[in-house]
C-alpha positions, -999 to 999 in steps of 0.1 A, spaced: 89 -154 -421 118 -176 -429 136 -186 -399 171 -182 -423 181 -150 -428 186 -144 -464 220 -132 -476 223 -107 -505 243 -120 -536 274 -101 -542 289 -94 -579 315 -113 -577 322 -149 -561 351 -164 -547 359 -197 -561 396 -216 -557 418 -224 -589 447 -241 -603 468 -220 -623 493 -236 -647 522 -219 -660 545 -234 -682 557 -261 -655 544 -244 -625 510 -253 -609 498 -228 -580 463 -233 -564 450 -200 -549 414 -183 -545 404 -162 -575 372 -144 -581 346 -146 -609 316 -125 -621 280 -139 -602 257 -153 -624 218 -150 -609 180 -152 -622 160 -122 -615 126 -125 -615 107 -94 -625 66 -88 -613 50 -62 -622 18 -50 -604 -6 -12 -613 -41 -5 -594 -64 -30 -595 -39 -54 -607 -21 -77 -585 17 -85 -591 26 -110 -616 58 -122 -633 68 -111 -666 105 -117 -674 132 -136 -658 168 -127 -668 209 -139 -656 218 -113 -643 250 -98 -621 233 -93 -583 232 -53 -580 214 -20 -588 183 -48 -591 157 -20 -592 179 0 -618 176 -30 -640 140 -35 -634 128 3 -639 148 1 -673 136 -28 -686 99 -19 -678 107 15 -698 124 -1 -729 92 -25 -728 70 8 -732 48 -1 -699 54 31 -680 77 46 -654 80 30 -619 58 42 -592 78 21 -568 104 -9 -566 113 -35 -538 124 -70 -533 97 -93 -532 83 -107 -494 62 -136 -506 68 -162 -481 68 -190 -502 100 -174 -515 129 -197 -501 153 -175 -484 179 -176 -514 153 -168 -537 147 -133 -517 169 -109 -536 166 -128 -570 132 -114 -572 119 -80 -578 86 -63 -577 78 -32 -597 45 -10 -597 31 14 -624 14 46 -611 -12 35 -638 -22 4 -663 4 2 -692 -2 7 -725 -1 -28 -727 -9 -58 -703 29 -81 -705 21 -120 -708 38 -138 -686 72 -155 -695 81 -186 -679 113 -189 -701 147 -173 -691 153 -145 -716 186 -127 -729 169 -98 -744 137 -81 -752 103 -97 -751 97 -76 -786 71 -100 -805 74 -100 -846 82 -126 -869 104 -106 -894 124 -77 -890 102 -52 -908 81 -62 -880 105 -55 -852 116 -23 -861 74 -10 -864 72 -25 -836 100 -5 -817 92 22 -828 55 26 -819 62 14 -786 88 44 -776 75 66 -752 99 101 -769 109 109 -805 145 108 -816 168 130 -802 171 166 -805 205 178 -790 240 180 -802 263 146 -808 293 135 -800 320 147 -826 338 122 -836 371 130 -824 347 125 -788 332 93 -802 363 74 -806 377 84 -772 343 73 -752 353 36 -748 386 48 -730 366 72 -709 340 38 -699 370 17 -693 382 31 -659 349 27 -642 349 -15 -654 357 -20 -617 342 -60 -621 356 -63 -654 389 -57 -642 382 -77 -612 369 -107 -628 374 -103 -671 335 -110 -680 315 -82 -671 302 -58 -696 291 -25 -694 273 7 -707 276 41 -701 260 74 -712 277 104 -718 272 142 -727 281 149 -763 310 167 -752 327 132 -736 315 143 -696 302 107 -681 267 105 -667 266 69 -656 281 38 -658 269 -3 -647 283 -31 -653 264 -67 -657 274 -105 -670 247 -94 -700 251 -62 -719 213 -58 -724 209 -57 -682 241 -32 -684 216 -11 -705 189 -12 -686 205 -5 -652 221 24 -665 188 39 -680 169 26 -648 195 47 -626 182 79 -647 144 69 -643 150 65 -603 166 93 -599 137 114 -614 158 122 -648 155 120 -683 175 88 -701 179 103 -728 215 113 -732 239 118 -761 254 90 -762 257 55 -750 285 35 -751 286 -4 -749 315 -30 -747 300 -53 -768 287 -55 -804 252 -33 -809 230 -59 -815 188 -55 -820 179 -57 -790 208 -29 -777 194 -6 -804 163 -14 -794 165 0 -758 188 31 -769 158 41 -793 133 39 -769 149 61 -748 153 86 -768 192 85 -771 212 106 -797 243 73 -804 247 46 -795 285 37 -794 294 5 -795 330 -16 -792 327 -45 -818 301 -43 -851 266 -34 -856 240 -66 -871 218 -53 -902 186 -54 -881 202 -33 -856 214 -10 -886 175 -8 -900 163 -3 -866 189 28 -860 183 46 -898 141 42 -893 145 51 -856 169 86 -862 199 71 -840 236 75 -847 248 41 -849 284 40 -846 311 2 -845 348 -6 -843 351 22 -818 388 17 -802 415 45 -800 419 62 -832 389 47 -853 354 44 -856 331 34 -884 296 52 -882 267 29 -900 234 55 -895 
């Protein structure tokens, strides 16, 4: 055991700043969004617990982010999450790494990725590749319920934006929330990457012993792939994002049966599947 007791990294950290004004200069403390590695293992019977992604991430709901990821990977649902107590860990390495066990082998055995990622560990070389790929990894078929109208659609940014509490606090935190078709919030977290955003919100459903598949959910960002990506594999109805859809992420959303909608703000939205 380390003699130095390790201290959990908070979202935000202080930092001081010089302002400028015009003329005037005023030095104060400000705070900004923290930027971390997590380091995710993952361990089923038989099978001791190795890494297999590392992501920047914003410190919090850590197992959240790690149950969703695992899921959007197609390797199972979590039989149990904790911080890692492998004492070769330096003490500020003891919350930036997370350990996650499957009730049972996946699907799938992960290689291990000694590379910091941004998004999914999806292998293909093309897109038509991807998006087969996706989709016969997905553990539910499309979505079956009723969807946002879209009177709701274009309101669900505004409903998001009051629970941005590190956005507001620090301007560079994104989020993703999902929501009932008929606009009632479910969840929201927020994270310096909008693909962790994703998968700590779905991860919250999955600990909690519920479904992830919601109506609709709603980004801050543009709905990339990888974005798409996770919302198909949960078995979401929309995805709802703030800026523009990419063609992949369009093909992905068509072949995959969600409702891909971009430019939501106020009184417009532009629906592309």
């Amino acid at each position: 055991m380390s003699a130095t007791k390790a201290r959990r990294p908070g979202p935000t950290t202080r930092v001081r700043v010089a302002e400028h004004r015009g003329e005037e200069l005023r030095r104060h403390e400000d705070r900004v969004l923290t930027e971390e590695p997590l380091e995710i293992r993952l361990a089923w019977p038989g099978a001791p617990a190795r890494r297999v992604w590392t992501t920047l991430r914003t410190p919090g709901h850590d197992f959240e982010l790690a149950a969703g990821w695992v899921h959007h990977e197609g390797l199972g649902r979590p039989a149990g999450v904790a911080y890692c107590t492998d004492v070769e860990l330096r003490p500020e390495q003891e919350f930036n790494v997370v350990t996650l066990s499957l009730a049972a082998t996946p699907p799938r055995v992960p290689s291990q990725l000694d590379a910091l990622s941004a998004g999914s560990a999806a292998c293909g070389v093309c897109g038509t590749d991807e998006v087969g790929e996706v989709l016969a990894r997905r553990p539910t078929g499309p979505w079956s319920g009723a969807l946002p109208s879209a009177d709701v659609v274009r309101r669900l940014p505004d409903l998001m934006r009051p629970h941005q509490r590190l956005f507001e606090r620090t301007g560079s935190a994104h989020a993703a929330g999902l929501f009932a078709a008929d606009g009632s919030l479910v969840a929201v977290r927020e994270d310096v990457g909008r693909h962790n955003a994703v998968d700590k919100v779905v991860g919250s459903r999955l600990l909690a012993g519920a479904s992830p598949a919601e109506a609709a959910l709603v980004i801050s960002g543009r709905a990339g792939f990888e974005l798409v990506q996770k919302a198909v594999a949960s078995g979401i109805g929309a995805l709802v994002a703030v800026g523009a859809p990419t063609g992949l992420s369009v093909r992905l959303a068509e072949a995959g049966g969600l409702a891909l909608f971009g430019w939501t703000k106020g009184e417009r939205t532009v629906r592309y599947a």
